[in-house]
C-alpha positions in Angstrom: -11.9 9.3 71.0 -9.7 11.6 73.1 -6.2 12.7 71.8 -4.0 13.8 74.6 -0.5 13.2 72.8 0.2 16.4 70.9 4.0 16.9 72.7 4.3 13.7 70.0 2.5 15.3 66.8 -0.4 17.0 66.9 -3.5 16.3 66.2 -5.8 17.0 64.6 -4.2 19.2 61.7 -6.1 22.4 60.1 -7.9 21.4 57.3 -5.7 24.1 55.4 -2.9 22.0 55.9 -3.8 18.6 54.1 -5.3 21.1 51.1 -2.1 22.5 50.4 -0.2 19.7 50.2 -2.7 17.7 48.3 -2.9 21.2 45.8 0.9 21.2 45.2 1.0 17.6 44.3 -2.2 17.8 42.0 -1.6 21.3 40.6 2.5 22.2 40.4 4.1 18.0 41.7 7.6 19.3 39.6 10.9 20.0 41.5 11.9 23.3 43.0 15.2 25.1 42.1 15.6 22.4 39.5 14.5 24.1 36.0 13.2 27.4 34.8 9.7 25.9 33.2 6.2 27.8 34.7 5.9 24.6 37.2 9.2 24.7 38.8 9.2 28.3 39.6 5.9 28.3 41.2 7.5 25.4 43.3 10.4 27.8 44.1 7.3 30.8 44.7 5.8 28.1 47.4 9.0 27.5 48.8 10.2 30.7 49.4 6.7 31.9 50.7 6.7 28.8 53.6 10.1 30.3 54.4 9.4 33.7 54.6 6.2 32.6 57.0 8.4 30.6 59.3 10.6 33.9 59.5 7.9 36.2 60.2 7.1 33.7 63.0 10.4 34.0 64.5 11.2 37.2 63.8 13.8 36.2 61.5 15.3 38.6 59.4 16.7 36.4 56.6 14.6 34.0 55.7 17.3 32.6 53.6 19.2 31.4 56.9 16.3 29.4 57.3 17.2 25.4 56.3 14.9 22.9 55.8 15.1 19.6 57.3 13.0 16.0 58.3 12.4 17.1 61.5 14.3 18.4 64.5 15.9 15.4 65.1 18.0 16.1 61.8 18.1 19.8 62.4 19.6 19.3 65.5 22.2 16.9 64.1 22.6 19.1 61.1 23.3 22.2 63.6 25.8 19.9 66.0 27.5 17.8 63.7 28.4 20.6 61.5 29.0 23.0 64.6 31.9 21.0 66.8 35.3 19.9 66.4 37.9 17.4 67.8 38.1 17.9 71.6 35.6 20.8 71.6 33.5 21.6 75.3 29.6 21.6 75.0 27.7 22.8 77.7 23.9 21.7 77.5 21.2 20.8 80.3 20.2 17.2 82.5 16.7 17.8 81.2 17.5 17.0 77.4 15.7 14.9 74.7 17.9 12.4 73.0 17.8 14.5 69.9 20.2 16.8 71.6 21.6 14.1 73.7 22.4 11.0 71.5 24.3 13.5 69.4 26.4 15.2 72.3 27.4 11.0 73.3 28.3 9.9 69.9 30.6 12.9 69.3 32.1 12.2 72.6 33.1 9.1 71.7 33.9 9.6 68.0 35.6 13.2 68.3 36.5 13.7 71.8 34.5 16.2 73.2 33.7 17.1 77.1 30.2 17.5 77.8 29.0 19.3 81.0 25.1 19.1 81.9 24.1 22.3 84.1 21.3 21.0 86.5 17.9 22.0 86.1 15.2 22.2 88.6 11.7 20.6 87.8 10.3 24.8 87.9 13.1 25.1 85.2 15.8 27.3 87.0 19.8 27.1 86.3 22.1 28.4 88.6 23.6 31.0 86.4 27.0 30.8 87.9 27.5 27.5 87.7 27.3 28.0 84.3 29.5 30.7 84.1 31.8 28.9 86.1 31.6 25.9 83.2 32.6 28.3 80.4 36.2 28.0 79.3 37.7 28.5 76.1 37.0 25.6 74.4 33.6 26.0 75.1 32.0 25.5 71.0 28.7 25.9 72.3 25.6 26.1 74.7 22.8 23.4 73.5 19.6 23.3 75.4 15.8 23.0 75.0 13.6 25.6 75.4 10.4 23.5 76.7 10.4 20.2 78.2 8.2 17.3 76.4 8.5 15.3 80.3 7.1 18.0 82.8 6.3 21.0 80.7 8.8 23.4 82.3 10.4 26.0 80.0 13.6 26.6 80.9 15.4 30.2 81.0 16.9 30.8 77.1 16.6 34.6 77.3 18.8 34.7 80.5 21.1 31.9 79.3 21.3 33.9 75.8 22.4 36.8 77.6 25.5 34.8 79.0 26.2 33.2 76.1 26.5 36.5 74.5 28.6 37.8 77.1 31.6 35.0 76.4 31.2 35.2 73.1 29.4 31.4 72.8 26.5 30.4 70.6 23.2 28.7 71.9 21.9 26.8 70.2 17.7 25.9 71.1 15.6 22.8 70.8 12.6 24.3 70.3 10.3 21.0 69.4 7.8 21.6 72.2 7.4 25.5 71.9 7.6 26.8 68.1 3.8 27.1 67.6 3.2 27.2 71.3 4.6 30.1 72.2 5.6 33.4 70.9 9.4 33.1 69.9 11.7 36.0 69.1 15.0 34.4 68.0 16.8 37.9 68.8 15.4 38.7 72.1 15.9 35.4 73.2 19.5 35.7 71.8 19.7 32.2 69.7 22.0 32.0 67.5 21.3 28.4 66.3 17.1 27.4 66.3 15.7 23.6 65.5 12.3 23.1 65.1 9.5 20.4 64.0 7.0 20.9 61.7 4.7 18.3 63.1 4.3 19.4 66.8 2.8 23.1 67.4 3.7 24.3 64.2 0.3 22.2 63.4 2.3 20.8 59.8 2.7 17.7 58.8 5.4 14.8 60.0 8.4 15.0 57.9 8.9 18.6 57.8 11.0 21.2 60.1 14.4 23.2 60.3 17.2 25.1 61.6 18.0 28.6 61.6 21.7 29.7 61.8 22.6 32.9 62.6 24.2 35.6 60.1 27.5 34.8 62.1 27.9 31.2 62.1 28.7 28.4 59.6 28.3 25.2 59.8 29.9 22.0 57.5 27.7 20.3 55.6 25.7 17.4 57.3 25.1 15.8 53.7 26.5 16.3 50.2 24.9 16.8 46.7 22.8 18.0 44.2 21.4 21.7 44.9 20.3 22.1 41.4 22.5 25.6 41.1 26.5 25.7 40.4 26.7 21.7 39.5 30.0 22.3 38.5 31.6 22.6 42.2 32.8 19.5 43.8 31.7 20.8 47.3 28.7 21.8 48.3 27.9 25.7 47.6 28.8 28.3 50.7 25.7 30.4 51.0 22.3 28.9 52.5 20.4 27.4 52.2 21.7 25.7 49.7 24.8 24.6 51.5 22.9 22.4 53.1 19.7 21.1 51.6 21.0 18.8 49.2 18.8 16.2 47.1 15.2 16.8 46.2 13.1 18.0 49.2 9.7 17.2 50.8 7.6 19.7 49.1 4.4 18.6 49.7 5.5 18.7 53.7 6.8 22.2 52.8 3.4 23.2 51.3 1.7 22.0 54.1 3.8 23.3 56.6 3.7 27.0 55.0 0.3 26.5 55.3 0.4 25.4 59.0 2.6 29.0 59.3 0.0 30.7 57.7 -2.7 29.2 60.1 -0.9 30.1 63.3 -0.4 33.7 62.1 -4.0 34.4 61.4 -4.8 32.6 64.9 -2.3 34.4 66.5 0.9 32.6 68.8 -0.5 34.6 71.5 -4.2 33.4 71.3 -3.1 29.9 70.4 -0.6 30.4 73.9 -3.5 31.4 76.1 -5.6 28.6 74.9 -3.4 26.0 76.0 -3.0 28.1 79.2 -6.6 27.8 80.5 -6.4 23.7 79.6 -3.2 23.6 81.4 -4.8 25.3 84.7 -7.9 23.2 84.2 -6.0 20.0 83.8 -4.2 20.6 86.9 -6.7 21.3 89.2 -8.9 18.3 87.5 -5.8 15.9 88.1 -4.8 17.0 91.2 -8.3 15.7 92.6 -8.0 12.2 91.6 -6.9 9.9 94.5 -3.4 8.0 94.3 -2.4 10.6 91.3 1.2 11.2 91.6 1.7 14.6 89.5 5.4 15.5 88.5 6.6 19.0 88.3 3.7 21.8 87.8 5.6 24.1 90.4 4.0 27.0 88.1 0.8 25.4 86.4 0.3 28.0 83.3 4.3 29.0 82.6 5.2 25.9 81.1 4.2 23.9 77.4 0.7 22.4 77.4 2.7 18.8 79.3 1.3 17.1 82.7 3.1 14.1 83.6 1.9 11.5 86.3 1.7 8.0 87.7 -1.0 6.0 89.5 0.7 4.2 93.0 0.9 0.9 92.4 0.1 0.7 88.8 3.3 0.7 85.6 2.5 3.5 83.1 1.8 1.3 80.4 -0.7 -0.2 81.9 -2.5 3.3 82.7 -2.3 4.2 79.6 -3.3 1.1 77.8 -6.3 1.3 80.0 -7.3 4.9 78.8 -6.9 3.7 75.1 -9.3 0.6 75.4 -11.6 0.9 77.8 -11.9 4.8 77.4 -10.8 5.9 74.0 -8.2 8.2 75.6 -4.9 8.4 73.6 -1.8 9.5 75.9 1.9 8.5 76.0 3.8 6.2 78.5 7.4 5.2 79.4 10.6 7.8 79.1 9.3 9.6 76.3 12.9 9.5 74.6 14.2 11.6 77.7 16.0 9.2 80.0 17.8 12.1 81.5 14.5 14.6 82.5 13.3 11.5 84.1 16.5 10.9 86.2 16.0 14.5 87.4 12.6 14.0 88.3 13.6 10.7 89.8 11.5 8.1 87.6 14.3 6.9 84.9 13.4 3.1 86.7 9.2 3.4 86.2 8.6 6.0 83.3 5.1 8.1 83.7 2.1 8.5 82.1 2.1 11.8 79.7 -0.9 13.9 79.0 -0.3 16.7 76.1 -2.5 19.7 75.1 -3.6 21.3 72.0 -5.4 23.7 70.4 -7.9 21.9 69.2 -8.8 19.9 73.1 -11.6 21.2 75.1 -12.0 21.4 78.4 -14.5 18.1 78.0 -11.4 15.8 77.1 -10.2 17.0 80.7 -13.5 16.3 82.1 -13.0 12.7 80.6 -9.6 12.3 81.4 -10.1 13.0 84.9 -13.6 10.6 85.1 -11.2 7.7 83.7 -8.2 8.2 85.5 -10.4 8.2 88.9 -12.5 5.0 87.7 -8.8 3.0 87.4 -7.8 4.5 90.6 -10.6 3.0 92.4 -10.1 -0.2 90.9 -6.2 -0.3 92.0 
């Protein structure tokens, strides 16, 4: 079995990973910030040290900003729910996940907010003044990926930081397809609001992730409760994270994913980055050589996330890639991979694609394979 779906979780984890979490619910299994006992501070130890890993990932300087959350799905509502107000103007992107999107719609409709979407080419470039040009003064915030999970193209965050900063907006990053990927400074990239998954790159498990906000920024509450510290407030406490990480949380996800963090920075983000650079090249030149391939994007083959999309003429992308599962034990993903609006821009919101995604685990013999099977159902179209 091949497994080429790693923009979806990746797989497989270190085996570091699964021994953590199975060690904290064997050895420690109490609450963390919940009681003073020997067990629930050595919860709070393991908590605090998966935070301060993800910081030193991120180069963040508090690890307290750092919140933890389900996934970036909920990190991203956390960060825009709790950012914007009544009749607020968002700027964001048309290549955007519905994470970002879905959120952006629904507080259109609920709180009246205009939403502009800058253009983005498939190599990942903005016109800068156009989106200078969209800036006003009720401009809350720029929200925008930093990687595309459709074509792989990352898309400029340093430069669009720069502008942000300039009018005084925050940015706020989707960074699901790069955390773990590639090397991210939050403050040379100047975010001031950063989602991420545990599950993709970051190499955790599913269930985990978070949000960073900025030393400058609050947010309101996305949920409301127990924190385990000053009960006797009726709202939810105004430092972080506590403010907003109410109820018990996934600890053994945590365990795992501080584990996961301690993985990547004994590989090294850099080593991990090159990796997946050499399958991407390889990939690409092994694609490009199989008749009726329709490859999307790729304008520069080893800049973007480990992501080649494609479709066979003639053939619906489920079908290709129910082929590769049964006939060739090759797992990819088909259809609009929850992105409706990166496949508009790329022109194939009406047929989806087939998506092959890298890790760093694959070898350049899943390629090999890939390649062999995608020819073999070529020919037979």
């Amino acid at each position: 079995m091949v497994y080429l779906d790693n923009a979806a979780t990746s797989f497989p984890k270190p085996d570091i990973v699964a021994d953590a979490m199975s060690g904290f619910i064997k050895d420690i299994g109490v609450n963390a910030g919940r009681g003073a006992y020997r067990q629930a501070l050595k919860a709070d130890e393991m908590v605090w040290r998966t935070r301060s890993k993800l910081a030193k990932l991120f180069n963040i300087n508090n690890p307290q900003r750092i919140i933890f959350a389900a996934n970036v799905t909920e990190a991203l509502n956390v960060a825009l729910k709790g950012l914007i107000v009544n009749g607020d103007h968002i700027i964001t992107t048309n290549m955007e996940h519905n994470a970002v999107w879905r959120p952006l719609k629904r507080l259109e409709r609920e709180r009246g907010i205009e939403v502009t979407a800058i253009p983005v080419s498939v190599s990942g470039e903005i016109d800068y003044q156009e989106l200078e040009r969209s800036i006003k003064a009720s401009t809350r915030c720029i929200a925008m990926l930093h990687g595309s999970n459709v074509i792989g193209n990352l898309l400029p965050v340093k430069s669009v930081g720069a502008i942000a900063r300039r009018h005084g907006v925050p940015l706020v990053v989707d960074a699901a397809q790069t955390a773990g990927c590639i090397p991210i400074d939050v403050a040379d990239l100047g975010i001031d609001i950063f989602a991420f998954t545990g599950h993709k790159g970051l190499l955790g498990p599913m269930g985990t992730g978070g949000l960073y906000v900025g030393d400058n920024l609050d947010l309101e509450p996305f949920k409301d409760g127990g924190t385990g510290g000053d009960s006797i407030l009726e709202t939810m406490p105004d430092y972080l994270p506590d403010r907003f990480e109410a109820g018990t949380q996934n600890l053994p996800g945590i365990a795992g994913l501080g584990a996961a963090a301690e993985y990547l920075l004994e590989q090294g983000i850099e080593n991990i980055r090159e990796h997946e650079r050499r399958l991407l090249a390889y990939a690409w030149e092994e694609l490009s050589n199989v008749k009726g391939l329709i490859l999307y994007g790729g304008h520069d083959k080893v800049a973007g996330v480990p992501v080649i999309t494609f479709n066979i003429a003639k053939l619906p992308a489920e079908e290709v890639a129910y082929a590769l599962d049964q006939a060739y034990g090759i797992m990819v993903r088909s259809g609009l991979h929850c992105a409706p609006q990166a496949h508009r821009t790329i022109g194939t919101e009406r047929v989806g694609t087939v998506r092959v995604s890298f890790g760093y685990f694959n070898k350049e013999q899943d390629i090999r394979q890939l390649a062999a099977a995608l020819n073999d159902i070529s020919k037979r179209v």
